[in-house]
C-alpha positions in Angstrom: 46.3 84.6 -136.6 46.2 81.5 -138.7 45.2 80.4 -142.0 41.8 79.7 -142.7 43.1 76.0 -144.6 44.6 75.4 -141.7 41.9 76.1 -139.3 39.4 74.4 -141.7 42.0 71.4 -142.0 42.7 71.4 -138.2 38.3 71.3 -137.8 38.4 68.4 -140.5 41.4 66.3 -138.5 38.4 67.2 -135.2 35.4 65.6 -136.8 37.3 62.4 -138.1 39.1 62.1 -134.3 35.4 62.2 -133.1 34.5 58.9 -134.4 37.5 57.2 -132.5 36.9 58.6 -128.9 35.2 56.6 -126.0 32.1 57.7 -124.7 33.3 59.1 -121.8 36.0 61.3 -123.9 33.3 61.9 -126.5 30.5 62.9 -123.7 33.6 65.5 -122.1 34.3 67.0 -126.1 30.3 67.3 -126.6 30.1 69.2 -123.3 33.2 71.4 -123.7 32.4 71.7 -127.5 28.3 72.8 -126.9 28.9 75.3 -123.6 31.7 77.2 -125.5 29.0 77.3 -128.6 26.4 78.9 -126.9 28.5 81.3 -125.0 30.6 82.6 -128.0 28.5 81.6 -130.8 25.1 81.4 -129.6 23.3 83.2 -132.5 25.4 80.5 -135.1 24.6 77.6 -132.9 21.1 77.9 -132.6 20.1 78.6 -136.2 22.2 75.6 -136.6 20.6 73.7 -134.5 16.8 74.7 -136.1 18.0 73.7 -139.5 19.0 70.2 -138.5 16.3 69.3 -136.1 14.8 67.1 -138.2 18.0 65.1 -138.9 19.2 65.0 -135.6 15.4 63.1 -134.7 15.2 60.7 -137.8 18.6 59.9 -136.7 17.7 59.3 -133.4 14.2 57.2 -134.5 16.5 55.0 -136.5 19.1 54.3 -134.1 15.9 53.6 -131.3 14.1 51.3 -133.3 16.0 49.9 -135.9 19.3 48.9 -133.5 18.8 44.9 -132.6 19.8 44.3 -128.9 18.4 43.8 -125.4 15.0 45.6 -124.9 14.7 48.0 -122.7 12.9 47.3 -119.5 8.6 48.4 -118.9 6.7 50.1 -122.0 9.8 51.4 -123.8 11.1 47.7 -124.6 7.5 47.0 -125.5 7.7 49.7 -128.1 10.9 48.2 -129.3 14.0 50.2 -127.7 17.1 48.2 -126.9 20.1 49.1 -124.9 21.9 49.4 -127.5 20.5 51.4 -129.9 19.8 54.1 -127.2 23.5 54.2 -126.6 24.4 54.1 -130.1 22.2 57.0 -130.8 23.2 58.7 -128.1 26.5 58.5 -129.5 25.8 59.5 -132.8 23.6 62.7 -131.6 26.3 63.7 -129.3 28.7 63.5 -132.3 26.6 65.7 -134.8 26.2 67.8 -131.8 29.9 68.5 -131.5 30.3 69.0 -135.2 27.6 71.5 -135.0 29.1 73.8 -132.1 32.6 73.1 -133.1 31.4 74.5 -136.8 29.6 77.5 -134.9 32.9 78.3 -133.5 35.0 78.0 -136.5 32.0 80.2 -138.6 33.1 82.5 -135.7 36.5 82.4 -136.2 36.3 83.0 -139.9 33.2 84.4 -141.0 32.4 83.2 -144.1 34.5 85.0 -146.0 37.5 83.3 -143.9 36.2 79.6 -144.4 35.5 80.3 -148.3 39.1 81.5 -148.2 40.3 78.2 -146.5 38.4 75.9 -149.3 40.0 77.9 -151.9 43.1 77.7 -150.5 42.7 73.7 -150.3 41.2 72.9 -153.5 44.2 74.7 -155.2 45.4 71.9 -157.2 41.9 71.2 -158.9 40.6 73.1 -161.8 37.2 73.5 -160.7 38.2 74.9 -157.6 37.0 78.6 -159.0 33.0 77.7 -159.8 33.2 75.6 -156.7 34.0 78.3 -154.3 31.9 80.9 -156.2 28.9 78.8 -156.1 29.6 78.5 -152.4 29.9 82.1 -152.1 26.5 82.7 -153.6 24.7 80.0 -151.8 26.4 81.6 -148.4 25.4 84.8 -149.4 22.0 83.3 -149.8 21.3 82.0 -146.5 23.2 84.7 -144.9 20.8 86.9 -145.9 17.3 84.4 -145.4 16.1 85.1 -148.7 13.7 83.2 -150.2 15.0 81.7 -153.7 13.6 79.1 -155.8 15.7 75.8 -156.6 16.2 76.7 -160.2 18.4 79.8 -159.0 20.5 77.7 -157.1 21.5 76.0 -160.2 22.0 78.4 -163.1 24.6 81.0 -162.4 23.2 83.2 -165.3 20.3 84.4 -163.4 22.5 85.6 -160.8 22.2 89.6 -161.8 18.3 89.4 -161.6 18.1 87.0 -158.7 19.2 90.3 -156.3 22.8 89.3 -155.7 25.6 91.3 -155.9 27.7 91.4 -159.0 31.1 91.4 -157.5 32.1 88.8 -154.8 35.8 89.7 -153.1 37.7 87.1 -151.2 41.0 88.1 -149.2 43.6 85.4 -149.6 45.8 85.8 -146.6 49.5 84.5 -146.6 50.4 80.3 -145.3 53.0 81.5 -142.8 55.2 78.5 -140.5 52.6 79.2 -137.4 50.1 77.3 -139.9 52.7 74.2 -140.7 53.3 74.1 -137.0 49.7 74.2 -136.2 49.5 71.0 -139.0 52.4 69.4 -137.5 50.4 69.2 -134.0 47.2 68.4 -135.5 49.2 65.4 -137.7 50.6 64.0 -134.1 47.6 64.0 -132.4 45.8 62.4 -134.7 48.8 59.9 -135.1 48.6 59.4 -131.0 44.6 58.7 -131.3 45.0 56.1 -134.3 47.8 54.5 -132.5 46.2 54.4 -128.8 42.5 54.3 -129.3 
């Protein structure tokens, strides 16, 4: 079993390879990335998906209309769609899409107990790292539970008792073991071989 840092630092060293791969690469990832999603994580992936809707079509509007390029060909090029921007936000959506199942998967993995535990863990030499991951832990605890909460709540700790939440908040820290440096190690060359290869 690894460490949550290193799984969350492993998911990190995933999203920023994403934005080096080739379409075809990335089009294989998205595909791979989305089936395993819905199979093991299918609850996760869909809210997922419902709470970003909206951002996954503005993006998709601007990368349509506001790309300059060839126009596409009949009443779409009239409207103002190029070639290029329907690739490029094709790209872009398939990339968000990835992140999304890939973070399904790691939720999965970890629970959110196990990914606070990996943020702690990595914002050890910070001082703030406590109300950070606290804060998180709340506003996790929040959505886990779909309860409705106004803003002001979600930015004063002190109401915290009468808000409903619970009073004590308990996260496991497990041990860094040498799987976890090797499991860095690996992530490290890959990301080196990408860099020096794409």
């Amino acid at each position: 079993m690894f460490h949550p840092a290193s799984l969350l630092l492993a998911w990190l060293a995933f999203a920023f390879a994403l934005q080096w791969l080739s379409v075809i690469w990335l089009a294989a990832v998205a595909a791979a990335c989305i089936a395993l999603a819905i199979v093991l994580a299918s609850d996760r992936t869909r809210a997922l998906l419902r709470r970003t809707r909206w951002l996954l079509l503005s993006l998709l509007m601007l990368y349509l209309f506001f790309t300059p390029g060839e126009y596409l060909p009949g009443m779409a090029g009239t409207l103002g769609l190029t070639h290029e921007g329907l690739r490029r936000g094709a790209e872009q959506i398939g990339r968000l899409l990835t992140l999304l199942a890939s973070l399904a998967l790691l939720h999965r993995q970890l629970g959110t107990t196990g990914l606070l535990a990996g943020l702690h863990w990595l914002l050890t030499p910070f001082a703030w790292r406590e109300k950070t991951v606290v804060r998180l832990m709340l506003v996790l605890d929040t959505v886990e539970r779909q309860r409705a909460m106004p803003w002001r709540e979600w930015l004063m700790p002190s109401d915290i008792g009468a808000s409903g939440l619970p009073s004590t908040l308990t996260l496991t820290m497990p041990r860094f073991r040498a799987i976890d440096c090797a499991l860095m190690l690996f992530v490290a060359g890959c990301l080196s071989l990408l860099m020096r290869y794409a």
